[in-house]
C-alpha positions as CSV (number, residue, x, y, z in Angstrom):
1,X,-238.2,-104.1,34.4
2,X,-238.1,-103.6,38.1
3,X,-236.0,-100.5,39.2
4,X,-233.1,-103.0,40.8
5,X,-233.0,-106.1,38.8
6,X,-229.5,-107.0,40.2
7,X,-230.3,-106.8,43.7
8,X,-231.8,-109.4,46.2
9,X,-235.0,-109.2,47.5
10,X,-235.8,-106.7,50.6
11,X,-235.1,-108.3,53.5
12,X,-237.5,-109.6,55.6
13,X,-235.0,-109.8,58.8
14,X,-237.0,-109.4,62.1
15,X,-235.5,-106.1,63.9
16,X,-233.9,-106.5,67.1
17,X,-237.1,-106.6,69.9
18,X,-238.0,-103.7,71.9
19,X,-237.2,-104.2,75.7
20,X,-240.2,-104.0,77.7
21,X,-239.0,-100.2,78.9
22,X,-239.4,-99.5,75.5
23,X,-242.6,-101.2,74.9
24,X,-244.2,-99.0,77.1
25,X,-242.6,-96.0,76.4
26,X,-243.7,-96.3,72.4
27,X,-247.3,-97.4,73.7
28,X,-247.6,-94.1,75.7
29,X,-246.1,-91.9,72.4
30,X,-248.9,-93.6,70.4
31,X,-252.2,-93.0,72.7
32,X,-251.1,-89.3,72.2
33,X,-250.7,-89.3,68.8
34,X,-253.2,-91.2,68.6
35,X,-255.9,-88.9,70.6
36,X,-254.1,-86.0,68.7
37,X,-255.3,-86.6,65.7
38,X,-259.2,-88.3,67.0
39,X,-258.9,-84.5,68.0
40,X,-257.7,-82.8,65.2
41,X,-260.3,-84.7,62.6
42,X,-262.9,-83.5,65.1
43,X,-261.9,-79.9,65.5
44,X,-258.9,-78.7,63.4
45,X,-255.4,-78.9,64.4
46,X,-255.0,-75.3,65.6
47,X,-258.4,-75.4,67.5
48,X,-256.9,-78.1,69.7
49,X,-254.7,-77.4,72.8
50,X,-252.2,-79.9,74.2
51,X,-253.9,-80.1,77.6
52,X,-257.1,-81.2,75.3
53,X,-254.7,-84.2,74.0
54,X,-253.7,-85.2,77.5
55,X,-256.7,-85.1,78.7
56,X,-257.6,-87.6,75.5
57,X,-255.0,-89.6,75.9
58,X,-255.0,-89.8,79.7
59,X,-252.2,-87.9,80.4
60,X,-250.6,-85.0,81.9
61,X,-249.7,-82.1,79.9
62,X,-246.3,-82.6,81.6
63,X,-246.0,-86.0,79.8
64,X,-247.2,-85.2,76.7
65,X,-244.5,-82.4,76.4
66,X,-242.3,-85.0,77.3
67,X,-242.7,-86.7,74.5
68,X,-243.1,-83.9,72.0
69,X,-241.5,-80.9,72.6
70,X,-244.0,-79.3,70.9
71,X,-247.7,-79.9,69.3
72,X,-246.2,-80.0,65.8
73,X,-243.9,-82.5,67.0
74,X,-246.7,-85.2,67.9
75,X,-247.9,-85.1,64.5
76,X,-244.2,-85.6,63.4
77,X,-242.3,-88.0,65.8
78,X,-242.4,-91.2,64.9
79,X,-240.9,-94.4,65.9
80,X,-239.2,-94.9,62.5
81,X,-235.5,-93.2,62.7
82,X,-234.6,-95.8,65.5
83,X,-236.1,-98.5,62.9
84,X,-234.5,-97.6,59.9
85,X,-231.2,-96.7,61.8
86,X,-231.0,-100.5,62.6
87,X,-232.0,-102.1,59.6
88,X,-230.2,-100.2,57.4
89,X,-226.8,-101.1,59.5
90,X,-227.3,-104.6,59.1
91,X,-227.1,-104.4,55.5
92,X,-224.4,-105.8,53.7
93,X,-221.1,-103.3,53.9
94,X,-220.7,-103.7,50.0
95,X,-224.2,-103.2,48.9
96,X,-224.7,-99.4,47.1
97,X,-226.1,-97.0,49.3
98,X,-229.4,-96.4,47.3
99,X,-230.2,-100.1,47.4
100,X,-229.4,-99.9,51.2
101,X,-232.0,-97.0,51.5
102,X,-234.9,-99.1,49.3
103,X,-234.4,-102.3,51.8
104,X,-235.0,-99.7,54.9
105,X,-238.1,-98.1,53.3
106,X,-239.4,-101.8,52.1
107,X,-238.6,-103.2,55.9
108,X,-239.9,-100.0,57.7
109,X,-242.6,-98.2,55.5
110,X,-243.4,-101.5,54.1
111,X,-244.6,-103.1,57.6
112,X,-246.5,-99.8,58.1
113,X,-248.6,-99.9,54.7
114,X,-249.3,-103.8,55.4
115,X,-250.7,-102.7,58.7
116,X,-254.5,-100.3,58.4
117,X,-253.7,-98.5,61.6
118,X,-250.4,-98.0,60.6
119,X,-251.4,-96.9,56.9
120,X,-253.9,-94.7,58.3
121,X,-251.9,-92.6,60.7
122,X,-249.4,-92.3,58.3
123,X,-252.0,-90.8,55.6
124,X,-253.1,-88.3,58.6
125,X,-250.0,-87.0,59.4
126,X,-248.9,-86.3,55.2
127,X,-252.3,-84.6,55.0
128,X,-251.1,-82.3,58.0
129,X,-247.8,-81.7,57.1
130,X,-249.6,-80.5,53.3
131,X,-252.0,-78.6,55.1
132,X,-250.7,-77.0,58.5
133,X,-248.2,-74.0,57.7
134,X,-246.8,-74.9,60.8
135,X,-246.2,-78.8,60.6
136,X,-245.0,-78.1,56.9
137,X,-241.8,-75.7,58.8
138,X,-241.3,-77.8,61.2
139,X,-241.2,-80.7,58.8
140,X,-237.8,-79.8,57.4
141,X,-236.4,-79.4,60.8
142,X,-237.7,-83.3,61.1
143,X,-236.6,-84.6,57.5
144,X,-233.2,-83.3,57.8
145,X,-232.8,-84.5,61.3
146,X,-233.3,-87.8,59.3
147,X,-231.4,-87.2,56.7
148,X,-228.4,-86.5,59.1
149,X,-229.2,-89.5,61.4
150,X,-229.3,-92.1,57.9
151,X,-226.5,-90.0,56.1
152,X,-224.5,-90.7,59.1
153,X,-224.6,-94.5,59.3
154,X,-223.8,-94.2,55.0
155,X,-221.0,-92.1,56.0
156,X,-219.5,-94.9,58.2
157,X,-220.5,-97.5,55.9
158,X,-218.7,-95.7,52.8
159,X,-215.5,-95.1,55.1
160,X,-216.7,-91.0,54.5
161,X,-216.9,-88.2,57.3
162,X,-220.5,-87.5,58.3
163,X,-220.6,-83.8,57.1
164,X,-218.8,-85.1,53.4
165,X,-220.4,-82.8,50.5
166,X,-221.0,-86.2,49.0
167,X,-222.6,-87.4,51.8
168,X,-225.0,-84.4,52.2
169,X,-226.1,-84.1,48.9
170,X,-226.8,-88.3,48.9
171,X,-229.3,-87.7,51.6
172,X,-230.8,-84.3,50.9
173,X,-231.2,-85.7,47.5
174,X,-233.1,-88.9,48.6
175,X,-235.4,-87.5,51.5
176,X,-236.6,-84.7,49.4
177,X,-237.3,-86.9,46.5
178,X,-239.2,-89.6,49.0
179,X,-241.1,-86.6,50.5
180,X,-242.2,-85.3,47.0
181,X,-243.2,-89.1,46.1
182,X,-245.1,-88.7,49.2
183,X,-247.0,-85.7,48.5
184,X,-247.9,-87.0,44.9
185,X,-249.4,-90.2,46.6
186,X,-251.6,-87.9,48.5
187,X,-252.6,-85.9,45.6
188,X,-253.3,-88.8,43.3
189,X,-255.9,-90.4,45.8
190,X,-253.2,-93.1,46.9
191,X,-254.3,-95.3,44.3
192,X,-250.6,-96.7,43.7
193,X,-249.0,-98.6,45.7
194,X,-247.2,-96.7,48.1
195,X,-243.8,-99.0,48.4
196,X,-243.8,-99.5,44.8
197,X,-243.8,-95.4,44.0
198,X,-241.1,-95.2,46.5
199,X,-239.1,-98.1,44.4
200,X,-240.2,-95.7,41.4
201,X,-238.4,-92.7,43.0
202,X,-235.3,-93.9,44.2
203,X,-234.8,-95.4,40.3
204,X,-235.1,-92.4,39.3
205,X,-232.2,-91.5,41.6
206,X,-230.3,-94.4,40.8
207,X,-230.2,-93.7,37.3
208,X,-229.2,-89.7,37.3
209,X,-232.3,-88.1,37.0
210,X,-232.5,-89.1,33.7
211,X,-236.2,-87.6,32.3
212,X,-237.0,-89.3,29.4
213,X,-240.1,-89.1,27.2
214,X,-242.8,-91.2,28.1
């Protein structure tokens, strides 16, 4: 039975598209990362300096800190937040929360998995944030900057204030289950498909936590 049998199907909206400001701006973010992590397969992510990754990436270290505040950062900025942000406030007002989050993650992770470069980087940067002590700690500075972004827009759409118990525990609750889904992914060779275990997960959610026998 799929995990939401009364709702629609994802949507398939189109976001909003990025002004040419922007356009450059996200192509600049992704030759670093890019170069970043050419570099880090080569060499090891603490063996590689950020004026190594400019120079890569045909940059100035200036620049690159521009962009990231700080190494750990290019591995985990990404241009998602801004993406899910928009698509999950187009949703309908009266649709539950959790379904709300399942058409952002088919819309946004789903266009990523479809594409290979876009299926690969994210694959490199869950293998660093398992591996790299220091990506893992910044990592939960990153999901919960998420969390409050995305709890915020549920907040509004639930007529709730942002910092609601209620509201916290909603999206602690959801990124740290998607983040565990993630690491499982990882560790079971990424045979499944990776939208699907997400659908998988947030069921789970939907339906209290309830751990049956399989």
């Amino acid at each position: 039975m799929p995990p939401y049998p009364c709702d629609d199907a994802p949507s398939t909206a189109p976001p909003r598209p990025p002004s040419l400001r922007e356009r450059k701006k996200a192509a600049t973010r992704q030759a670093i990362r890019r170069a970043a992590y050419r570099l880090f397969a080569e060499q090891g992510y603490d063996a590689t300096p950020v004026d190594r990754i400019a120079a890569e990436a045909d940059v100035s270290p200036s620049t690159v800190f521009r962009y990231f505040p700080t190494k750990e950062d290019i591995v985990l900025t990404d241009d998602y937040d801004a993406e899910m942000a928009e698509v999950l406030r187009a949703r309908p007002l009266d649709e539950r929360p959790l379904a709300s989050v399942r058409h952002v993650m088919h819309a946004v992770l789903g266009r990523a998995m479809r594409d290979p470069d876009g299926r690969e980087e994210l694959i490199r940067r869950e293998e660093l944030v398992r591996d790299v002590p220091a990506i893992r700690a910044r990592a939960h500075e990153s999901m919960s900057a998420t969390g409050r972004l995305l709890g915020g827009i549920i907040a509004e759409r639930t007529g709730r204030r942002a910092d609601d118990l209620e509201v916290r525990v909603f999206a602690a609750a959801v990124f740290a289950a998607l983040h565990e889904a993630t690491m499982y992914w990882l560790e079971h060779d990424r045979d499944e498909d990776f939208v699907l275990l997400l659908d998988r997960t947030l069921a789970m959610l939907r339906h209290g936590l309830d751990l049956r026998t399989p």
